[in-house]
C-alpha positions in Angstrom: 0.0 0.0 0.0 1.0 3.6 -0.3 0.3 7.1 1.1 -2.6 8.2 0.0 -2.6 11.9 -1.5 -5.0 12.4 -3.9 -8.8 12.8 -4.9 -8.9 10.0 -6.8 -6.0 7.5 -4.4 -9.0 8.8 -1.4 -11.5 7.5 -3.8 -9.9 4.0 -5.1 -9.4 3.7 -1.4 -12.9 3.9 -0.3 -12.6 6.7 1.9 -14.6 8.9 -0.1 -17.7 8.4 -2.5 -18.5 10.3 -5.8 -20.9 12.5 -3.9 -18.4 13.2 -1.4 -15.5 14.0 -3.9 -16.5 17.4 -5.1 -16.2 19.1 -1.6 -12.6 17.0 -0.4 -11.1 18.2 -3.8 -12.2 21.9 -3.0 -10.4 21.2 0.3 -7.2 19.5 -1.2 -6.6 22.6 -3.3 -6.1 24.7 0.0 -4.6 21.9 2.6 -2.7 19.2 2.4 -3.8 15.4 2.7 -1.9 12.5 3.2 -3.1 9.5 4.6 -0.4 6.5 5.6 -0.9 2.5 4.9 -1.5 2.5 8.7 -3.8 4.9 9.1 -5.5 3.6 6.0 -5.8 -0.1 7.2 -7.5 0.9 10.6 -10.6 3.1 9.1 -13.6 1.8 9.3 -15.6 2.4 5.8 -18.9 1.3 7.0 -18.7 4.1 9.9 -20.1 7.2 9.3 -18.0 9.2 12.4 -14.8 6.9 12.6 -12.5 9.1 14.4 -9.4 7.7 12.3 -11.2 9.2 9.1 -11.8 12.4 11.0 -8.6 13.4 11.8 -7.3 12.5 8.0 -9.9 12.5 5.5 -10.6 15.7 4.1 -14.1 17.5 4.8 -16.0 20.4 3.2 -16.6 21.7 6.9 -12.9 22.5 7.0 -13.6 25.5 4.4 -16.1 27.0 7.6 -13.6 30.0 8.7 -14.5 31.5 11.8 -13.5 35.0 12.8 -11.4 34.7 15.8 -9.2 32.2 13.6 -6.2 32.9 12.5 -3.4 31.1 9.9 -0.7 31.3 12.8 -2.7 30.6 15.9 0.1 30.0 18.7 1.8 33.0 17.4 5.1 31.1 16.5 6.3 34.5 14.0 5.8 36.5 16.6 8.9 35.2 18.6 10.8 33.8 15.7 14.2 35.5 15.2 15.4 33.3 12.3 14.0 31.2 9.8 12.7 27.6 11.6 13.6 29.0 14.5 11.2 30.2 17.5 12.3 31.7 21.0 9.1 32.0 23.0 10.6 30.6 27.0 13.9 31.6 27.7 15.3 28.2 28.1 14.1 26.6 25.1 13.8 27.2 21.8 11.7 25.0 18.9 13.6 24.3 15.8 11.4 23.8 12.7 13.5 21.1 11.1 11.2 20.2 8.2 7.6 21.7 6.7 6.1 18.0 5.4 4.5 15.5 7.6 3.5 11.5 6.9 -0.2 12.1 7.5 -1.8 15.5 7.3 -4.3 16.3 10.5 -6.6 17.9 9.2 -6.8 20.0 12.4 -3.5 20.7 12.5 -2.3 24.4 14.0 0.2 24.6 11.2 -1.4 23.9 8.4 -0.9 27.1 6.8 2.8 26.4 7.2 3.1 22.7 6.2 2.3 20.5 2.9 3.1 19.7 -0.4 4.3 23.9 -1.8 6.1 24.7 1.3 9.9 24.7 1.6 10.3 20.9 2.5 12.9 20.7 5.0 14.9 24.3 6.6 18.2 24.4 3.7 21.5 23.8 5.7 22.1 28.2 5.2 19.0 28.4 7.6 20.1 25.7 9.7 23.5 27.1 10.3 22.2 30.1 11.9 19.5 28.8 14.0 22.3 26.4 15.7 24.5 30.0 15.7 21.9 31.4 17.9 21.2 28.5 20.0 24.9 28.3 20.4 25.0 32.2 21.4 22.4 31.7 23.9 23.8 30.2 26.8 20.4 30.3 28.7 18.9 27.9 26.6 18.7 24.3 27.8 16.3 22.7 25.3 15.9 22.4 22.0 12.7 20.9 20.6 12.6 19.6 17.0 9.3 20.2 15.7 7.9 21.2 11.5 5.8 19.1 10.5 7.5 16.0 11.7 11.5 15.7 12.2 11.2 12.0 12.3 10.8 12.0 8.4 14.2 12.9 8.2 16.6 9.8 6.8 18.5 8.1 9.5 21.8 9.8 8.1 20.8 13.8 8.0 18.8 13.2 11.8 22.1 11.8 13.1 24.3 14.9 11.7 21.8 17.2 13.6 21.6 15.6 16.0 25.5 15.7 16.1 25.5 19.5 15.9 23.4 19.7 18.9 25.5 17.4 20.9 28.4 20.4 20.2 26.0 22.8 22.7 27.5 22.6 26.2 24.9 24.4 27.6 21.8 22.4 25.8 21.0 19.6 28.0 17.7 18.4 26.4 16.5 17.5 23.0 12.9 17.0 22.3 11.1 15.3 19.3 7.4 16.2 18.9 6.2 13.5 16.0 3.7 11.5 14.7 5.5 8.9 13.1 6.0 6.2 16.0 1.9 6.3 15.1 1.5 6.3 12.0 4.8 5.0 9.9 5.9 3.1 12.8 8.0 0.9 10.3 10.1 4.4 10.0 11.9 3.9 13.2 14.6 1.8 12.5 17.5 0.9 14.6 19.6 3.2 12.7 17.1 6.1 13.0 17.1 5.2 17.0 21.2 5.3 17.2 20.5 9.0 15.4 18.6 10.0 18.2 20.9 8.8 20.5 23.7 10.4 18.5 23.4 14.3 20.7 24.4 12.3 24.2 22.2 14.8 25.6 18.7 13.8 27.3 16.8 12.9 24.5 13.0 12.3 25.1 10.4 12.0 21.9 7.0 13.5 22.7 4.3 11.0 20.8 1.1 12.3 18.9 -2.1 10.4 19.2 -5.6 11.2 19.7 -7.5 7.8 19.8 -6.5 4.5 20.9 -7.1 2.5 18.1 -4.4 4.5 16.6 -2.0 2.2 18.9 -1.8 -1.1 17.0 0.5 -3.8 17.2 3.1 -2.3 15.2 3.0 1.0 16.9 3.2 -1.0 19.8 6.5 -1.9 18.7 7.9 1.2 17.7 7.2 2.6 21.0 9.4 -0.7 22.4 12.0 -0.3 20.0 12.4 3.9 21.4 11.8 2.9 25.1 14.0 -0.2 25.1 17.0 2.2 23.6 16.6 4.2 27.1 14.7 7.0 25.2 12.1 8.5 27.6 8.6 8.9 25.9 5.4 11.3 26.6 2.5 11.6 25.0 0.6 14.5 23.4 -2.8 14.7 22.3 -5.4 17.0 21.1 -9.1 17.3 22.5 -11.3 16.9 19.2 -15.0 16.5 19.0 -16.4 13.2 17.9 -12.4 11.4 17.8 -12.1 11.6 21.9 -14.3 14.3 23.7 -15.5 10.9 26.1 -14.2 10.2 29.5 -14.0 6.5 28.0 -12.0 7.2 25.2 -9.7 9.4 26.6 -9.0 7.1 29.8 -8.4 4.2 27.2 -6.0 6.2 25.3 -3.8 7.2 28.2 -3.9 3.6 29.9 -2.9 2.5 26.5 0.3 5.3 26.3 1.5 3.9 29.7 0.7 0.4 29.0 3.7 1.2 26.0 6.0 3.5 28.3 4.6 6.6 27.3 4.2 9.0 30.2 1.0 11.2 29.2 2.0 14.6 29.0 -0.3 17.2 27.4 -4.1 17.6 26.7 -4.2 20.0 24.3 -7.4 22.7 23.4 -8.0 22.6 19.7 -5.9 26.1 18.6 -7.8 28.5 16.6 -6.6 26.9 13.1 -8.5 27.6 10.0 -11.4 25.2 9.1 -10.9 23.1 12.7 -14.3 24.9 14.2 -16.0 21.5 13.8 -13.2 20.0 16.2 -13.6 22.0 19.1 -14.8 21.7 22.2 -15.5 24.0 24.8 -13.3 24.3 27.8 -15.8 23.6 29.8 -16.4 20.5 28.2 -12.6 19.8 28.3 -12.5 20.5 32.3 -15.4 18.0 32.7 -13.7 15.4 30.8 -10.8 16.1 33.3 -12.7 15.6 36.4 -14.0 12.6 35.1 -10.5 11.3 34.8 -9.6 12.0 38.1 -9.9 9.1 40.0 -10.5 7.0 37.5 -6.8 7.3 36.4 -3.8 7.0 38.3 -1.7 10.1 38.6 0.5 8.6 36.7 -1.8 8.5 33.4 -3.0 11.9 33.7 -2.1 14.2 31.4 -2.4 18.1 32.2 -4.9 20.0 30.3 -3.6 22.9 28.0 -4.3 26.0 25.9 -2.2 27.8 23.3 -2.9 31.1 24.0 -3.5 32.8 20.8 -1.2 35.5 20.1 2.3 34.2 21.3 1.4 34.2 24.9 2.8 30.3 25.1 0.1 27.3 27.0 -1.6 27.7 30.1 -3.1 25.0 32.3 -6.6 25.3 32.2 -7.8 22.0 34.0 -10.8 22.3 36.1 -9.8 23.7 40.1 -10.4 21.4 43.2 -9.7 24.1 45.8 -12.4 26.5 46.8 -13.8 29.2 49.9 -10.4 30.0 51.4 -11.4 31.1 55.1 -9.2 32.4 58.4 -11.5 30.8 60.9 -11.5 32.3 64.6 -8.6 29.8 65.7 -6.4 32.1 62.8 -5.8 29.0 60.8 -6.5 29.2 57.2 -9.3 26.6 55.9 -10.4 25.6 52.3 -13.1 23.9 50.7 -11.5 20.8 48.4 -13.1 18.8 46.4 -12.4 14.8 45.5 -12.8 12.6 42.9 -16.5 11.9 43.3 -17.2 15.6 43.5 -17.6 15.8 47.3 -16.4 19.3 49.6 -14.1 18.6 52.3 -12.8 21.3 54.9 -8.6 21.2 55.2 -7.6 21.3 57.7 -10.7 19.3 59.2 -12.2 21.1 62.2 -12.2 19.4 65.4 -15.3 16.9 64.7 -15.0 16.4 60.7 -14.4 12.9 59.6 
């Protein structure tokens, strides 16, 4: 099988019917689509709302532009000082190795910036500089490789980058944010995993999924192959309407992440992409989802709960608050109102009588 990119390889595919054709090919000619042999082989064609085909099968809502949306919605230009190359915290920077991805989200918060007319990969002039900064910067202790996806780099020019980043005292942390443990898990060779490992630095990799079907058997095993090298993994997902806005789904997905060594890591609030309206829910909706993980999860598989703030302003915590009606009582000790997994007010410290 192969990567599916066009009208008529979504159509000889069965992921889209003649009546449905007309609106995806408006969409194509403004976003990117690619779906992988992975991806492909898990949707369900008799399903109306599988949430694989949501998040890769293009849809005429996606041509709905809202208002408050906007092409570069986490404000990455507004603290980039070089091409690829975005300075928003002061101890890390992200380093947007590459504009092409295996699959196309088709919520994506970059998909203005990614796809098939975009400079593929950052030219080695470009490069160059960005590591000049980094390496001018001796406050920075993280680099994150990000695009689209740096794992589509070859084996070979990963383990050269990864080489020049090894050459940065002061950097003590490399992150990869990627899809393709996911969805080309076949990608990560042994000789892409020695790249990794080729910065001696602490390298984690930050995996993308939203659903847990989207962790088969051989994603499974590209998650062993990273974890059993000694590269730490976390997990990053987005909240989407209709793929996982259900306390069910979402518990499954994180069990599922540390059933493979995947610490969960971040919850993400749909960004204010073009076209994603149909996507997101409302916080509110998000912060319930969150109680209703609490307590049903360990600590250990609960990601937190985040929002881009449009604008540049960098992610937030916005997961629902347990800790309420801060008193002085007459005793001059300070006394709250907390809440527990089942929803239930408790006074700390308990007065003299409280169970």
């Amino acid at each position: 099988m192969k990567t599916l990119r066009t009208l008529d390889d979504l159509l000889s595919a069965g992921l889209l019917t003649d009546a449905q054709a007309a609106g995806a090919d408006v969409v194509m000619d403004r976003y990117a689509v690619a779906v992988t042999p992975d991806m492909t082989a898990l949707i369900d064609r008799h399903a109306p709302d599988d949430p694989i085909a949501k998040q890769f099968v293009p849809s005429p809502a996606e041509l709905r532009h809202r208002s408050e949306e906007r092409a570069d919605p986490i404000g990455d230009n507004a603290h980039s000082p070089l091409p690829g190359l975005v300075h928003r915290y002061p101890d890390r920077v992200l380093l947007k190795v590459v504009a092409a991805c295996p699959v196309y989200c088709r919520f994506c918060f970059r998909r203005e910036m990614v796809g098939p007319g975009k400079e593929p990969m950052l030219e080695d002039e470009a490069l160059d500089a960005a590591l000049a900064y980094v390496a001018a910067h001796a406050d920075i202790h993280e680099v994150i490789l990000t695009g689209g996806d740096p794992l589509i780099l070859t084996a070979r020019r990963l383990h050269r980058l990864m080489t020049k980043l090894a050459a940065q005292p002061h950097v003590e942390v490399v992150r990869i944010h990627s899809r393709v443990p996911v969805v080309a898990p076949d990608r990560i060779t042994p000789a892409l995993v020695d790249a990794l490992k080729a910065a001696k630095k602490a390298v984690f990799v930050a995996v993308h999924a939203n659903h847990p079907r989207e962790l088969t058997p051989a994603a499974r095993a590209a998650l062993a192959r990273l974890a059993d090298a000694g590269i730490p993994l976390v997990s990053q997902t987005v909240l989407l309407k209709g793929v996982n806005d259900d306390a069910e789904t979402l518990a499954a997905l994180m069990r599922g992440f540390i059933a493979n060594r995947v610490k969960p890591y971040y919850l993400h609030q749909g960004d204010l992409a073009p076209g994603t309206s149909h996507f997101r829910t409302t916080i509110a909706t998000g912060q319930a989802l969150m109680r209703a993980l609490q307590g049903r999860l360990s600590g250990l598989a609960m990601p937190t709960y985040v929002l881009d703030i449009p604008g540049g302003h960098g992610k937030s915590p916005i997961g629902p608050g347990y800790v309420s009606d801060y008193a002085v009582g007459a005793d001059g000790a300070e006394r709250f109102r907390i809440a527990d997994f089942h929803g239930e007010m408790h006074v700390y410290p308990p007065r003299q009588g409280d169970r």
